[in-house]
NUNUFI-40823 format. One record per residue (C-alpha): y, z, x; residue number from 0; residue in one letter; chain. Coordinates in steps of 0.2 Angstrom, whole numbers. Each point is the difference from the previous one (the first is absolute). Layout:
// NUNUFI-40823
      py      pz      px   resi   resn   chain
       Y       Z       X    NUM      A       A
...
***
This chain:
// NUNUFI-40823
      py      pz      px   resi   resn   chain
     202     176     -73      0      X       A
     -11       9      13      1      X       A
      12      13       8      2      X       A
       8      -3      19      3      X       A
     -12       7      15      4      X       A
      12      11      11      5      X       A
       4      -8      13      6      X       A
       7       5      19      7      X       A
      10     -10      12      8      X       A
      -2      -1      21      9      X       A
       8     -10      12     10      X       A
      -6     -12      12     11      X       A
       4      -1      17     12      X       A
      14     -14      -3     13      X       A
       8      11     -11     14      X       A
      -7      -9     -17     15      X       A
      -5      11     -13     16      X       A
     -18       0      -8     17      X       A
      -3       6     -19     18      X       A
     -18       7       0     19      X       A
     -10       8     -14     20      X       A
       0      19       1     21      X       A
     -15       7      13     22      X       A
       1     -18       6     23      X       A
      -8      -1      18     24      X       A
       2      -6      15     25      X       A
     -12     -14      -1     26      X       A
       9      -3     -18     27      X       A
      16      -2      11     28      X       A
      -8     -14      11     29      X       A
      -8      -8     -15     30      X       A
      18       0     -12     31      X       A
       8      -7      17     32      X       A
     -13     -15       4     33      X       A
     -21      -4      -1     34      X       A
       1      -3      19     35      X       A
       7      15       2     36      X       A
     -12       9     -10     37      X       A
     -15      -7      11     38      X       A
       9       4      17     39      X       A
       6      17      -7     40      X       A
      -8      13      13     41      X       A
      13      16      -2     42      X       A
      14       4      -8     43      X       A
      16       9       7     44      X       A
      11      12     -10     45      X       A
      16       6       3     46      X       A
      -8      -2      21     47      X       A
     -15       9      -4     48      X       A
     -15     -10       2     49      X       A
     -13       0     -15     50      X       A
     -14      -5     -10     51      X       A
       2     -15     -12     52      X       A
      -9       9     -14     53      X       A
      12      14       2     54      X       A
      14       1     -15     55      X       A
      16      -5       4     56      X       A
      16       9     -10     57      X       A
      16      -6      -4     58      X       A
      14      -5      11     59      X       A
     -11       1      17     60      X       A
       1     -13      12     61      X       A
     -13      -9       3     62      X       A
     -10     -13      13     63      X       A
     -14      -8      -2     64      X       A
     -12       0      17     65      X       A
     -10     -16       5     66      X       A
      -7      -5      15     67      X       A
      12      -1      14     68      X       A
      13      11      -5     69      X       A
       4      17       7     70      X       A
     -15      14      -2     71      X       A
     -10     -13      -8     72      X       A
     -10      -1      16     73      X       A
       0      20       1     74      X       A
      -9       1     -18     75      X       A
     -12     -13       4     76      X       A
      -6      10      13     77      X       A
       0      17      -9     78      X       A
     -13     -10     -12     79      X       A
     -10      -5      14     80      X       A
      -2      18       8     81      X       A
      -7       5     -18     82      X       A
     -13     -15      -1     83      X       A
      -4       5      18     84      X       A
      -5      18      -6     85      X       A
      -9      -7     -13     86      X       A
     -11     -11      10     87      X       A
      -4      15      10     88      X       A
      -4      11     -11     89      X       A
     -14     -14      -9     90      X       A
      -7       0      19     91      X       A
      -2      18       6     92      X       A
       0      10     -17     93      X       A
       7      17       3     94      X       A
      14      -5      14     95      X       A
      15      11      -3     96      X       A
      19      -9      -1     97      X       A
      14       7       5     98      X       A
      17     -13       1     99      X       A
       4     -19       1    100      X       A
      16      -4       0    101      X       A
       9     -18       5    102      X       A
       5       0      18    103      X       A
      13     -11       7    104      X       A
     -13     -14       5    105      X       A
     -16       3     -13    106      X       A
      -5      15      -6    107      X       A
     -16      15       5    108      X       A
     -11      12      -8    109      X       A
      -4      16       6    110      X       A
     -20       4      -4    111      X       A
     -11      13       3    112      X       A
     -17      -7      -1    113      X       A
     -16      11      -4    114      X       A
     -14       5      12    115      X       A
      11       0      15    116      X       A
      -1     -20      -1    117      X       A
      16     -10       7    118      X       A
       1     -19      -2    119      X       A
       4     -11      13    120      X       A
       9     -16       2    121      X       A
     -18     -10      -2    122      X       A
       1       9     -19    123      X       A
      17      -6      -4    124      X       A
      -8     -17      -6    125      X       A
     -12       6     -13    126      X       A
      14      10      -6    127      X       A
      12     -16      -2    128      X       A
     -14      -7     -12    129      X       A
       1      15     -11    130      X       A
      18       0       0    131      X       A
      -1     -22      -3    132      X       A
     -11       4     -15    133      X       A
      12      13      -8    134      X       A
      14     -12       2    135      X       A
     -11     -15      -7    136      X       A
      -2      12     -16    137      X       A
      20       0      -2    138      X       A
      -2      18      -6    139      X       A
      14       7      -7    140      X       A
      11      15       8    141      X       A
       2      14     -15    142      X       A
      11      14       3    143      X       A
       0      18     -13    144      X       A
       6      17       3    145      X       A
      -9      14       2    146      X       A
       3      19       0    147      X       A
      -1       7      19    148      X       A
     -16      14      -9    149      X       A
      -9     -13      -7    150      X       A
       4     -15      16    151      X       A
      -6      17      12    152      X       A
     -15       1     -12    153      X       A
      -4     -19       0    154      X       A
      -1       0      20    155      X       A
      -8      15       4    156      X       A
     -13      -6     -10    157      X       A
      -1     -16       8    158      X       A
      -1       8      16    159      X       A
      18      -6       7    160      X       A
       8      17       9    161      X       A
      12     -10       8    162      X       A
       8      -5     -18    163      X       A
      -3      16      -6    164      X       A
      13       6      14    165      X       A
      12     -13      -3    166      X       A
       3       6     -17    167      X       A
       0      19       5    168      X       A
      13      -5      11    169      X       A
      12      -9     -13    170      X       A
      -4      14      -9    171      X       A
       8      13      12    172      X       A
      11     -11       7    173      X       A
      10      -9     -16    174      X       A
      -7      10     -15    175      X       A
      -9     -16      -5    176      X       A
      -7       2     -18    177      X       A
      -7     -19       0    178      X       A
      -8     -11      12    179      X       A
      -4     -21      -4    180      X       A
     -16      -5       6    181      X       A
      -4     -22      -1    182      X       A
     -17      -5       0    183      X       A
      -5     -18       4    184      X       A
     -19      -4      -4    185      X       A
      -8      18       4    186      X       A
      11       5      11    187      X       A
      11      15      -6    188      X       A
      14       6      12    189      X       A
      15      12       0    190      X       A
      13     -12       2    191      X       A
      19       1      -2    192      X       A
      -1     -18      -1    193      X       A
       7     -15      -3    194      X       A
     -14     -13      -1    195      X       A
      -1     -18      -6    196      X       A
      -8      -5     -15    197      X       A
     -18      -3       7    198      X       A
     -10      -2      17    199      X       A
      -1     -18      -4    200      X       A
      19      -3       7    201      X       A
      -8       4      16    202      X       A
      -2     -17       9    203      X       A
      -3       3      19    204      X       A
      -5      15       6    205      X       A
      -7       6      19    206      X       A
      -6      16       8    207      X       A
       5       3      16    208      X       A
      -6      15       8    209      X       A
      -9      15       0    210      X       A
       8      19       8    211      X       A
       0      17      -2    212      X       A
      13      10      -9    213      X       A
       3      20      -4    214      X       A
       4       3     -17    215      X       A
      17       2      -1    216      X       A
       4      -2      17    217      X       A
      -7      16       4    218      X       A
      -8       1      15    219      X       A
     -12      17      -8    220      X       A
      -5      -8     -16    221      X       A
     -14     -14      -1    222      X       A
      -1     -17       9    223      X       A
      -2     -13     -15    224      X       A
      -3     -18       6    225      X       A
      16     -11      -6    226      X       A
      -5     -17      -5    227      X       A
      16     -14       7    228      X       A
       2     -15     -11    229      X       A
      12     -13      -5    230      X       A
       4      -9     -17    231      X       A
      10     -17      -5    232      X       A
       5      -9     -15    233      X       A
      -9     -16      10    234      X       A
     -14      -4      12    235      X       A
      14     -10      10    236      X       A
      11      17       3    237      X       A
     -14       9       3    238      X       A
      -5     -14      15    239      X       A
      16       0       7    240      X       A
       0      21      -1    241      X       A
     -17      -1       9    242      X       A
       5     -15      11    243      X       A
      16      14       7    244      X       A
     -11      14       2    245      X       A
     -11      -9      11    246      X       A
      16      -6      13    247      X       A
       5      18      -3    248      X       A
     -19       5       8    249      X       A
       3     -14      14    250      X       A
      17       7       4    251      X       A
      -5      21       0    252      X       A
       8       8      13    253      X       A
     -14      12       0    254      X       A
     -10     -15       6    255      X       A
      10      -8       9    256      X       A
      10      14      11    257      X       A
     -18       3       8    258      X       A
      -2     -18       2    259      X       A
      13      -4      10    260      X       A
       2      16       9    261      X       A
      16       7      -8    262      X       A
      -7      17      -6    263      X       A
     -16      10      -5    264      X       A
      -4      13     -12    265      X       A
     -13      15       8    266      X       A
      -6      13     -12    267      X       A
       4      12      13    268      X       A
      19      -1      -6    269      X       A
      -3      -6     -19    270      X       A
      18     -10      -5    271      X       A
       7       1      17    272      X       A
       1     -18       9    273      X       A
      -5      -2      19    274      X       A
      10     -16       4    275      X       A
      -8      -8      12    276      X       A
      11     -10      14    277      X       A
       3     -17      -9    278      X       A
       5      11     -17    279      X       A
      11      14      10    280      X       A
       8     -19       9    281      X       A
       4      -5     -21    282      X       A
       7      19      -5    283      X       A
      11      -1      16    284      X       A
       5     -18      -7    285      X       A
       3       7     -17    286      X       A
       9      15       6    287      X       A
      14     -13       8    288      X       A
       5      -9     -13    289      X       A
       3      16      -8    290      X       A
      10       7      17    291      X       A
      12     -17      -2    292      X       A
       4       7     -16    293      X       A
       4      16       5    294      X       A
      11      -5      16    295      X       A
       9     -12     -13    296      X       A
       5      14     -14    297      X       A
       3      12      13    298      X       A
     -15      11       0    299      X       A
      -2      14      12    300      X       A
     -21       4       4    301      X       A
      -7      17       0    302      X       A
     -16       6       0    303      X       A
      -4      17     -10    304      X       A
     -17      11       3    305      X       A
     -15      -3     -10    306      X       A
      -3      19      -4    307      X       A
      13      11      -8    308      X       A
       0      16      -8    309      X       A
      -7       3     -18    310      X       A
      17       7      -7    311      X       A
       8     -15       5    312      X       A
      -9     -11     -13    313      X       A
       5      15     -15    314      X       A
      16      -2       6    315      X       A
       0     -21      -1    316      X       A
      -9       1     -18    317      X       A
     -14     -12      10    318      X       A
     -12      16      -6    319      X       A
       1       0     -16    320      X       A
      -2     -19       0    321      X       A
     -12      -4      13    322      X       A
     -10      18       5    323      X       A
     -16      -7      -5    324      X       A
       2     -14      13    325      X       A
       6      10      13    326      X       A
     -12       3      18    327      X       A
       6      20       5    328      X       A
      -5      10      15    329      X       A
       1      18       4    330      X       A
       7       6      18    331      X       A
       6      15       5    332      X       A
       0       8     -19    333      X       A
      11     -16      -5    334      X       A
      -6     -12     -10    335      X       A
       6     -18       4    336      X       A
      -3     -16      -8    337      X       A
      -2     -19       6    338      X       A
      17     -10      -8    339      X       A
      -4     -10     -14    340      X       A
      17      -6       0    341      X       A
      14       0      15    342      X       A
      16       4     -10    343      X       A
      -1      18       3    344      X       A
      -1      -5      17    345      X       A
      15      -8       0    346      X       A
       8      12      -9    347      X       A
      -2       9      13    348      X       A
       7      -9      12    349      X       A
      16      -4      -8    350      X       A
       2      22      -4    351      X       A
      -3       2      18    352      X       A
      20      -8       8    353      X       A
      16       3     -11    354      X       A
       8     -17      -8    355      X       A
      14      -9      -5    356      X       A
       5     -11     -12    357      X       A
       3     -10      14    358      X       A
     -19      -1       5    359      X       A
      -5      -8     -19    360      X       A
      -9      -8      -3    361      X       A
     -12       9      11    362      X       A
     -18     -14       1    363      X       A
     -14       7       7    364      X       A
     -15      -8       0    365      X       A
     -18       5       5    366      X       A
     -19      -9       3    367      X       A
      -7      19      -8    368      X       A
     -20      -1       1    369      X       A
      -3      12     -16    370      X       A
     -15       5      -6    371      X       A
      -8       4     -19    372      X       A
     -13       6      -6    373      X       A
      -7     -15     -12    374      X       A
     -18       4      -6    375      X       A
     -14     -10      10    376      X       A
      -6     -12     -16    377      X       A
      18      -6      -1    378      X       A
       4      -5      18    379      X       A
       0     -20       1    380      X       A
       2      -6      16    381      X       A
      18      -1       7    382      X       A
       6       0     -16    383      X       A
      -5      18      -5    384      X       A
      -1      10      16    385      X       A
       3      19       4    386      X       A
      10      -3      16    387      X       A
      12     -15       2    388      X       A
      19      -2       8    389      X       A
      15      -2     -13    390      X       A
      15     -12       4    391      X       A
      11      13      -7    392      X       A
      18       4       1    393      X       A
      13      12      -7    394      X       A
      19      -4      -1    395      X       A
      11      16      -3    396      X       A
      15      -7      -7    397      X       A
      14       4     -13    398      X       A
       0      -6     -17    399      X       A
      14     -14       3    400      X       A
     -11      -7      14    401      X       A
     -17       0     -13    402      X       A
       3     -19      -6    403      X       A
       4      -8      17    404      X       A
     -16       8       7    405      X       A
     -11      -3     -15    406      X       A
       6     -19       2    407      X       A
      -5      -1      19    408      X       A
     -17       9      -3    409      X       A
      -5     -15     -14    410      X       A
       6     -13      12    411      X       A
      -8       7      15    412      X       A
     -17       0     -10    413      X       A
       4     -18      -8    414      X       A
       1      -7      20    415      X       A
     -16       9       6    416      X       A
      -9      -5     -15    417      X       A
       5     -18       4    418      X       A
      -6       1      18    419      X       A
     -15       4      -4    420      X       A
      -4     -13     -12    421      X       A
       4       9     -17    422      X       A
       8     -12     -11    423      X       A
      -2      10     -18    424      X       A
       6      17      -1    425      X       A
       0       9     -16    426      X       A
      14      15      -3    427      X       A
       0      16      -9    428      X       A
      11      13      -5    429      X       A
      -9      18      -4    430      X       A
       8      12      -9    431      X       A
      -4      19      -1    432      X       A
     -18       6      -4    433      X       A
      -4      17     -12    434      X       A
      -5       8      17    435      X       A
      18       0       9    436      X       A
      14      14       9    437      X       A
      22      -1      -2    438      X       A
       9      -4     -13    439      X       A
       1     -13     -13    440      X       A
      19      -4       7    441      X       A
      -9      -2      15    442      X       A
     -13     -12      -5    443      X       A
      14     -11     -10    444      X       A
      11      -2      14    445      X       A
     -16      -4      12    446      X       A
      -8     -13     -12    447      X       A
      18      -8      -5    448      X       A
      -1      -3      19    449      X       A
     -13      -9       4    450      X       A
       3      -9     -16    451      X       A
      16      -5       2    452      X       A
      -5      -7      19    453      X       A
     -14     -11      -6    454      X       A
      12      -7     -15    455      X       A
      14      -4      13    456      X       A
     -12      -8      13    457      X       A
      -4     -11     -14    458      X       A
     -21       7      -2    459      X       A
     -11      -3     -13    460      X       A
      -9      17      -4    461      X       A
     -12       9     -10    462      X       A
       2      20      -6    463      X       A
     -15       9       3    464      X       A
       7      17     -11    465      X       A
     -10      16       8    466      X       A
      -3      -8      14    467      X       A
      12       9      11    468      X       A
      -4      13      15    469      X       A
       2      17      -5    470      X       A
      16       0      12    471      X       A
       9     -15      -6    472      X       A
      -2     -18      -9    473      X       A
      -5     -14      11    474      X       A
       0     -22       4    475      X       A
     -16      -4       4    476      X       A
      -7     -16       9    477      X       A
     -16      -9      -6    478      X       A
      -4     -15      10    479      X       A
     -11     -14      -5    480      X       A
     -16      -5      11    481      X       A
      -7     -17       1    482      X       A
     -13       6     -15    483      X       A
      15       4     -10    484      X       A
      -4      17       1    485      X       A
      13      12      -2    486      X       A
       3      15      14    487      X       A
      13      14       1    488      X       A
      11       1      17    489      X       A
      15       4       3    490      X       A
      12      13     -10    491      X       A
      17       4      -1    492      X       A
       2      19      -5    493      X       A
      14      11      -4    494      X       A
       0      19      -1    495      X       A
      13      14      -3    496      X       A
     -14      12       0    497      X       A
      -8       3      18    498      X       A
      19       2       8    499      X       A
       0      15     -12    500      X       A
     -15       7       4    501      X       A
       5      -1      21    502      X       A
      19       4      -2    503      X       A
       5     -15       7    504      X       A
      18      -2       1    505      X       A
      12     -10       9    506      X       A
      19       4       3    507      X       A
      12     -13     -12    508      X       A
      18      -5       6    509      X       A
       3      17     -10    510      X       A
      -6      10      13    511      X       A
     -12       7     -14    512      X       A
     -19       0       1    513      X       A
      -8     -16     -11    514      X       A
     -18      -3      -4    515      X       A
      -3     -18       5    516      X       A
     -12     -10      -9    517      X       A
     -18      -5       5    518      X       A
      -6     -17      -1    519      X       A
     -20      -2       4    520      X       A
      -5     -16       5    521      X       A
     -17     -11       5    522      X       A
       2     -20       3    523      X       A
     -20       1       2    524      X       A
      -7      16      -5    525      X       A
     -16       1      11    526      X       A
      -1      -8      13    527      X       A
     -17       1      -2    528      X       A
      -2      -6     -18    529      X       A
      14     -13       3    530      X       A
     -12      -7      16    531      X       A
     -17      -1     -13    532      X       A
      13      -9     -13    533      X       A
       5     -13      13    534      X       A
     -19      -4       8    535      X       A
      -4      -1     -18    536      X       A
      13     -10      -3    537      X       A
      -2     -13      14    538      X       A
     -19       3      -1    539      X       A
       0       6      20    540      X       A
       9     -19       4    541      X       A
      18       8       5    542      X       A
      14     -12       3    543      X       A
       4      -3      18    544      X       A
      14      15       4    545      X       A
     -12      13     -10    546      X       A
     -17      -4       7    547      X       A
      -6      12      14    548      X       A
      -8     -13       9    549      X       A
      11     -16       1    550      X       A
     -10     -11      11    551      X       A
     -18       1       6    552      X       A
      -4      -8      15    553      X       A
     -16      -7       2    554      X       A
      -7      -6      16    555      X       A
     -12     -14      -1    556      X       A
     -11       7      16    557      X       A
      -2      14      11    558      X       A
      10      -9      15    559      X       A
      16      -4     -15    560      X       A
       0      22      -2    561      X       A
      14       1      17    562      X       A
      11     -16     -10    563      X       A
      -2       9     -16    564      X       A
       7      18       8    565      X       A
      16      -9       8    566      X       A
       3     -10     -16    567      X       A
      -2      19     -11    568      X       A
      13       8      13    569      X       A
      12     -14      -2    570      X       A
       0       1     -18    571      X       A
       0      18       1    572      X       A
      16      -1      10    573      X       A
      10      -9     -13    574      X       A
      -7      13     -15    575      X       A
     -15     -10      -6    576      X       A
     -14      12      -5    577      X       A
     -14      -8       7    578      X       A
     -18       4       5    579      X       A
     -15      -9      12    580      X       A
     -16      -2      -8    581      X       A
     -12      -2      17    582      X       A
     -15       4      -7    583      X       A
     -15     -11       6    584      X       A
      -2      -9     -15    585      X       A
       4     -19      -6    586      X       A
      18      -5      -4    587      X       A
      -8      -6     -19    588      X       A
      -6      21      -1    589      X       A
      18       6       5    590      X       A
       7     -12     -12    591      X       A
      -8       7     -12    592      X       A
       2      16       5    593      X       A
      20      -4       1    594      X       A
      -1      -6     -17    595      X       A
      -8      15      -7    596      X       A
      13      12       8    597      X       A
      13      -9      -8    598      X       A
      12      -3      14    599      X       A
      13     -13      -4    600      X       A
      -3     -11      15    601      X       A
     -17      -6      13    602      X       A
       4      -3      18    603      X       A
     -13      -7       7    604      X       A
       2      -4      18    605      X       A
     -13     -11      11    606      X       A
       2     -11      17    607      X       A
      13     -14      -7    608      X       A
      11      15      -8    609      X       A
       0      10      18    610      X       A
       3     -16       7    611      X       A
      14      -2     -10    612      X       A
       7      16      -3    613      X       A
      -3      -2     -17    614      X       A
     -10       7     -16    615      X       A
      -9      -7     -14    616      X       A
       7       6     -15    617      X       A
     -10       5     -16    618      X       A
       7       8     -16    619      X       A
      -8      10     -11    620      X       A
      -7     -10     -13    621      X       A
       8     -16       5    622      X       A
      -9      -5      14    623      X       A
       4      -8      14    624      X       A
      19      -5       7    625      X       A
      -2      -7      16    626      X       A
       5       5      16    627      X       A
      17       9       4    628      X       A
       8       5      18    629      X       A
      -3      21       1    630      X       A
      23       3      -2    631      X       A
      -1     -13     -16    632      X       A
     -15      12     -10    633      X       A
      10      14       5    634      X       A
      16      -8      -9    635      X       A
     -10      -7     -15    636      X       A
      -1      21      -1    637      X       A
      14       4       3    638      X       A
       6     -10     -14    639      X       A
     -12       6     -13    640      X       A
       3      18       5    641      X       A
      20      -1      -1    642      X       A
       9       5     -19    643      X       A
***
């Protein structure tokens, strides 16, 4: 009788147990579990860690099998593709130097540095999908070894590939690494942590996007590569719908758009910092008051704190250990100032500067703080990464009885404002405290069992982002979801024991004794100005009736109709309809258009029978035409649209 191979046991996700040969596989898991399974088999994940198949499994480790469509199956796809990517660049400009490609949250990039001073364009990006097509026609396998760090550094210096050579020098300082694990796929060698699926040829749809620059490591002082965009897909169907959203996300780009329409333009004489134009400063101001109904209804007090502050007043906040780097300073008068990154030390402020009671908690103050930080240039985007913008923040000095009543009325005041503008999804997450915090850990416990125990009570669904915390305090953030279904970051709910500390802010209890209140931070928006980008991307520039700067553009069919049409806009203007006369010497058909382009929600185009009758021809925005209505009755139909 032949003896008994060893054997080991893992578990499944359902709990089943699984008997395997000893140095059995992940791809011998999927095979032992199903044929099917076997030929979708991309990943495997052990114990949460994401691996190889052809990695050993041991015994008693939980096991799941990925295939396409499950959870980082899609992330692993892509990590294939950045390495066949490589590849085909390196078979078309021999000697081009490679430096990372990880998966990104939408595709994937390369960093390259190419030889002789040559960088691709987006007209190259074809020829380079052919290559890539031809290594994923040859379904070449993805074979990972180890190497030691003295022969790995060897292997790449004779190769010619510095920036490897000071990956591994770095692991080597930085984690002692003895070993690295290098995959190779057809020719291509690279210095890889991994995972990867079993071959190239699991890549079914693939795409490059774009073409940019990028300093290695983010460094502004080291070498520009040329990062190479792409996207990758288990079918040619999701890679069509992919592409089919990142064109409607090109039609709706605020950075287009916002010129278009005369909201706001950016100037290089004041890179990341908006000019709002008149129609755009008309849609902040309409922003701004559906944030100020908020704040009359939860009892908010406004005050507006200076933009420049003393230099020691951001040691004292901890703001310069975090957020130096970013900081604009100035020297006057042998002090050195800095521009606010943030108005909570402002506020602080504030609240140090009168004595308080018990009686005067919760103490809300709210503030439209224009701040400014230092981002570097290659990462501004628009509105959405600036330098300059205005916060909706607020800070609520309160005792820790009060905490949970105040926490509720923040999340609700942020559910109604999304609703009004149009936000139906809203995604909620609690952060916890990162590596890089200040105060106690009995601190941070009663802080975080706060905000968790309002969002349990209000009856939230909620994910835990663990690290994700300010350095101050844990936090509820608010993702909303656009009409792409993309995901963006708004409003946050923050608490913090820390910053009351630093100030000596103290309150006097029904004691008599001193007491250090709490501080909540608060934004239902965030940036105003990164909120307005969102919500012209989200209604590509078409903004319902009460949002639109511009609610009505009249359009007189001649010269002689220009008098009719300046009455009808004063009338209008009178009951609060936003309104504007085109009397340009052009057709009716070429304001029309004109109207249409600008997006207004509503044409009034006024001739002989409509000043006869004291009337208007009514046209809506992509609906066309809807007869004629007495001037009083368009001001109603408004009215109506405009009201909650």
């Amino acid at each position: 009788m032949a003896p008994r191979m060893a054997s080991i046991t893992i578990k499944l996700p359902d709990g089943t147990p699984l008997e395997l040969e000893e140095g059995a596989t992940g791809a011998d898991a999927a095979a032992a579990i199903g044929p099917r399974l076997a030929k979708d088999a991309l990943a495997v994940r052990v114990n949460g860690e994401v691996r190889d198949l052809a990695r050993p499994l041991d015994d008693g480790e939980s096991v799941e099998i990925l295939t396409p469509g499950r959870p980082d199956s899609l992330e692993v796809l892509r990590h294939d593709a950045a390495h066949v990517l490589a590849t085909a660049v390196l078979d078309l400009w021999p000697g081009t130097k490679v430096s990372i490609g990880p998966p990104i949250a939408d595709g994937f990039y390369y960093d390259f540095e190419f030889p002789d001073g040559f960088r691709p364009s987006e007209d190259d990006l074809g020829q380079i999908e052919e290559r890539m097509a031809a290594h994923v026609e040859a379904d070449e396998p993805f074979e990972r070894s180890e190497s030691g760090v003295a022969e790995a550094i060897e292997r790449f210096r004779r190769e010619d590939q510095p920036y490897k050579v000071e990956l591994i020098e770095d692991l080597i300082r930085d984690e002692g690494t003895e070993t690295v694990s290098l995959y190779r796929n057809g020719p291509f060698v690279d210095l890889c942590r991994g995972p990867h699926g079993p071959s190239t040829g699991r890549i079914k749809a693939f795409k490059l996007n774009s073409v940019a620059g990028a300093y290695w490591r983010g460094d502004e002082n080291r070498q520009m590569l040329t990062r190479i965009y792409g996207t990758a897909f288990f079918s040619k169907k999701e890679l069509e719908e992919h592409l089919e959203r990142l064109e409607q996300a090109r039609a709706r780009d605020h950075r287009r758009l916002g010129p278009q329409l005369g909201l706001f333009t950016l100037l290089p004489d004041a890179p990341g910092m908006p000019f709002w134009l008149p129609e755009g400063t008309v849609l902040l101001d309409l922003v701004a008051r559906e944030v100020r109904k908020q704040l009359v209804a939860g009892g908010y007090e406004e005050i507006k704190t200076p933009q420049v502050l003393d230099e020691e007043l951001w040691h004292r906040s901890g703001h310069w250990d975090n957020y130096a780097e970013n900081m604009f300073f100035t020297d006057v008068e042998d002090r050195r100032f800095a521009l606010k990154p943030m108005n909570c030390p402002g506020a602080c402020l504030v609240f140090g500067s009168e004595r308080h009671s018990y009686r005067d908690l919760p103490l809300r103050l709210a503030e439209f703080g224009l701040v400014s930080r230092n981002e570097r240039e290659g990462v501004l985007h628009g509105l959405l990464r600036v330098r300059a913008f205005t916060q909706d923040d607020a800070h609520v000095y309160c005792t820790l009885d009060q905490i949970g009543d105040e926490v509720d009325a923040i999340c609700s005041a942020i559910d109604q404002l999304y609703a009004r503008f149009g936000f139906d999804e809203v995604r909620v997450e609690l952060s916890t405290r990162p590596d890089k915090s200040i105060g106690t850990d009995e601190q941070w416990e009663r802080a975080e069992e706060a905000l968790r125990e309002a969002l349990e009570r209000q009856g939230r669904e909620y994910e835990v982002s663990p690290g994700e915390g300010t350095f101050y305090g844990p936090k509820i953030d608010f993702h909303i979801t656009d009409a792409l279904g993309r995901s963006w970051q708004c409003g946050t709910c923050q608490i913090d024991f820390q910053m009351p500390e630093r100030f000596d802010l103290t309150y006097q209890g029904e004691d008599n004794a001193e007491h250090r209140p709490v501080m909540i931070h608060r934004a239902l928006l965030g940036s105003m100005e990164r909120f307005v980008g969102i919500l012209i991307e989200h209604y590509a520039g078409r903004f319902p009736t009460w949002l639109a700067p511009v609610q009505a553009a009249i359009l007189p069919v001649a010269d002689r109709h220009n008098d009719y049409a300046a009455g009808v806009a004063d009338r209008l203007a009178a009951t609060g309809v936003r309104c504007r006369v085109d009397d340009r010497s052009e057709s009716v058909g070429k304001k029309i258009h004109d109207a249409e382009i600008s997006k207004a929600p509503y044409m009034l185009v006024v001739g002989d029978r409509e000043e006869s009758d004291g009337a208007v021809s009514v046209r809506s925005h992509g609906e066309g035409d809807l007869g004629a209505e007495p001037v009083d009755e368009f001001a109603a139909r408004v009215d109506r649209e405009v009201s909650w």
